[in-house]
C-alpha positions as CSV (number, residue, x, y, z in Angstrom):
1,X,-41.1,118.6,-50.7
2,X,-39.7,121.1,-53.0
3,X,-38.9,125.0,-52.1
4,X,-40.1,126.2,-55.3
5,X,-42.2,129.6,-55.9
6,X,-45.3,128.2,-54.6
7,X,-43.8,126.7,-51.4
8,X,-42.6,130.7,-50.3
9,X,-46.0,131.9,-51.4
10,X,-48.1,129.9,-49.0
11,X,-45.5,130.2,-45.8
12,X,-47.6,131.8,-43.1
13,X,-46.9,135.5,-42.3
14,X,-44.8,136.5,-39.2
15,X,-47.3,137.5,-36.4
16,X,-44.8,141.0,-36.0
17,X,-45.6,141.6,-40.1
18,X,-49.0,142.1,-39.0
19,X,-48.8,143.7,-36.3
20,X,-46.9,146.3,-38.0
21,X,-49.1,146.8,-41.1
22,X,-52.2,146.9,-38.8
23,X,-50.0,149.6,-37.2
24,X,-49.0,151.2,-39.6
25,X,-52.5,151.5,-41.9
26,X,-54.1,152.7,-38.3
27,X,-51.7,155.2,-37.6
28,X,-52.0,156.4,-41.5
29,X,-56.0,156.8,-40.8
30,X,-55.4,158.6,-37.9
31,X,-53.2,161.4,-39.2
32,X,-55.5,161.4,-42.1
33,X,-58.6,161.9,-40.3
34,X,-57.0,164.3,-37.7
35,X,-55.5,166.3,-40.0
36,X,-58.4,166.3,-42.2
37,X,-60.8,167.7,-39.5
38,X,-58.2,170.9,-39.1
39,X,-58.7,171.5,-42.5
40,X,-62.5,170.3,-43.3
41,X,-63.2,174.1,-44.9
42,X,-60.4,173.5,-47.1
43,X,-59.9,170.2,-48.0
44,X,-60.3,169.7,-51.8
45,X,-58.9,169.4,-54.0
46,X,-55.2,169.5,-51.8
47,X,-54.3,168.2,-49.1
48,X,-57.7,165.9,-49.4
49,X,-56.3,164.0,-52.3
50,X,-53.2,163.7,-50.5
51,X,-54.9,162.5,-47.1
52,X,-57.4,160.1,-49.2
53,X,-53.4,158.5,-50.3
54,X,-52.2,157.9,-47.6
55,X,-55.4,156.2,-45.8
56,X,-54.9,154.0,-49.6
57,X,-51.2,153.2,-48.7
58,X,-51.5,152.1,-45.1
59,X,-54.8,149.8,-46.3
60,X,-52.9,148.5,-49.5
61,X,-49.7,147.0,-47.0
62,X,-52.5,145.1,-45.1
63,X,-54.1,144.0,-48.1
64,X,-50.8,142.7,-49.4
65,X,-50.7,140.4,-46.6
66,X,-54.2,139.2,-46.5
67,X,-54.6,138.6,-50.3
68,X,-51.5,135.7,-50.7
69,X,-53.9,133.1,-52.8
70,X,-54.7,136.3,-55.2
71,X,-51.6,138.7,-55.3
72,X,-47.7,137.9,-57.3
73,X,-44.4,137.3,-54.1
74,X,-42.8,140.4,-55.8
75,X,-45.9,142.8,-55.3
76,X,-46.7,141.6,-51.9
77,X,-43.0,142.2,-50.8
78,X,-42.8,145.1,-52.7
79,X,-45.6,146.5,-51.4
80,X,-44.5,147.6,-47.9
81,X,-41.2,149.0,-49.2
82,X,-43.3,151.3,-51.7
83,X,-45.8,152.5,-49.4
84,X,-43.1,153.4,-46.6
85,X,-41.1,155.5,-49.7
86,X,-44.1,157.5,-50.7
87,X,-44.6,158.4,-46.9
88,X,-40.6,159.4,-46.9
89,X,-41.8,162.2,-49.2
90,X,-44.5,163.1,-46.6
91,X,-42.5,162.7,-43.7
92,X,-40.1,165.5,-45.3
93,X,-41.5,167.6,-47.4
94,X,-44.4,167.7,-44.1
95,X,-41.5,168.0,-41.8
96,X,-43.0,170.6,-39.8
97,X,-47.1,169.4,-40.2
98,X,-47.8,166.4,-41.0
99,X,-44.2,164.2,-41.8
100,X,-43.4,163.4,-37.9
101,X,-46.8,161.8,-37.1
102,X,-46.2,159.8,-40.2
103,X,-43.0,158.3,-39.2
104,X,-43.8,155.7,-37.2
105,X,-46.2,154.4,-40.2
106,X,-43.4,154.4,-42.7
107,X,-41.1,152.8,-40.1
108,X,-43.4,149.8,-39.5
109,X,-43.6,149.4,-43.3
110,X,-40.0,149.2,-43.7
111,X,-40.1,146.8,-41.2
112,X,-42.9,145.1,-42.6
113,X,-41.1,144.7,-46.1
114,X,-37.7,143.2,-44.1
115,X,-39.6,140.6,-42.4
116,X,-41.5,139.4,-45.7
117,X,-38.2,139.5,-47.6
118,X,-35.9,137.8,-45.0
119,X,-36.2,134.6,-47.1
120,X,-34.8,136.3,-50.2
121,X,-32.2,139.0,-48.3
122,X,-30.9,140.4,-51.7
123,X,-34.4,141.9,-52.5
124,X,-34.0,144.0,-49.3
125,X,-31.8,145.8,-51.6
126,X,-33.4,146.2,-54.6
127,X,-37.0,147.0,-52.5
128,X,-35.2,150.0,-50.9
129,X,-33.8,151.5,-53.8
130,X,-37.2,151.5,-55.3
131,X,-39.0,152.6,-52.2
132,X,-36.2,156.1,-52.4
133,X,-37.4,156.3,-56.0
134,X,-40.7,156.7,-55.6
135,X,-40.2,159.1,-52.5
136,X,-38.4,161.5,-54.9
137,X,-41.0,161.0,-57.7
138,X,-43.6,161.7,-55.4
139,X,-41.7,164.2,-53.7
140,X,-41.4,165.7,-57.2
141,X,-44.9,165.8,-57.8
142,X,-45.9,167.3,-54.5
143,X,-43.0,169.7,-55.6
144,X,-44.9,170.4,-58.6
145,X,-47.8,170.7,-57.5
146,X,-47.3,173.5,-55.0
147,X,-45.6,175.4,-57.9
148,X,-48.3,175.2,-60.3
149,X,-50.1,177.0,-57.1
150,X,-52.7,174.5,-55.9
């Protein structure tokens, strides 16, 4: 038996991968939720869009790992790594509100994205440098956005 493409795409995921996305998405709805019900009279359009993304984030890591029949290797082990660099924006531009309770979430992410690439280490790489790309472009957008005044 081969180790081609298809042989790395049906290996079973690592009990601790789950445990850490299903960590990581709970802990994301529960910041959402709690920090959406502090600010329920003024919620829309900002921070509700922003709360509504990160509930997205946390469920689109699980969903990386339950859809592996439907979904490409480099977007499932992507996926993680991406999620956990858009909450890197969170965690500092919301340093003092909302960034430390979001910590742990971008942590087990991270994690999440080592354990599915430790067949292909040199992706570990790459996967990072694109997860601190999207924290500054979404960093930059949240930037933006307060600027513009909303």
């Amino acid at each position: 038996m081969g180790s081609g493409p298809d042989q790395v795409t049906q290996r079973s995921t690592p009990i601790l991968a789950w445990i850490l996305a299903i960590f990581g998405a709970t802990v994301c709805l529960l910041v959402a939720v709690g920090f959406g019900a502090q600010q329920a009279d003024n919620l829309w359009p900002l921070p509700g869009v922003y709360l509504v993304e990160v509930i997205v984030l946390g469920l689109a890591v699980v969903a990386s790992l339950v859809l592996t029949k439907g979904i490409n290797l480099a977007i499932r082990a992507a996926t993680p790594w991406l999620a956990g660099g858009i909450l890197l924006a969170f965690v500092i531009l919301g340093g003092f509100s909302i960034g430390p309770y979001l910590f742990p979430a971008l942590l087990a992410f991270w994690l999440v994205g080592v354990i599915v690439d430790l067949p292909r280490p040199r992706k570990i790489a790459l996967h990072l440098g694109l997860a601190l790309l999207l924290a500054l472009l979404q960093g930059g957008i949240m930037l933006v956005v307060i600027e513009i005044g909303y």
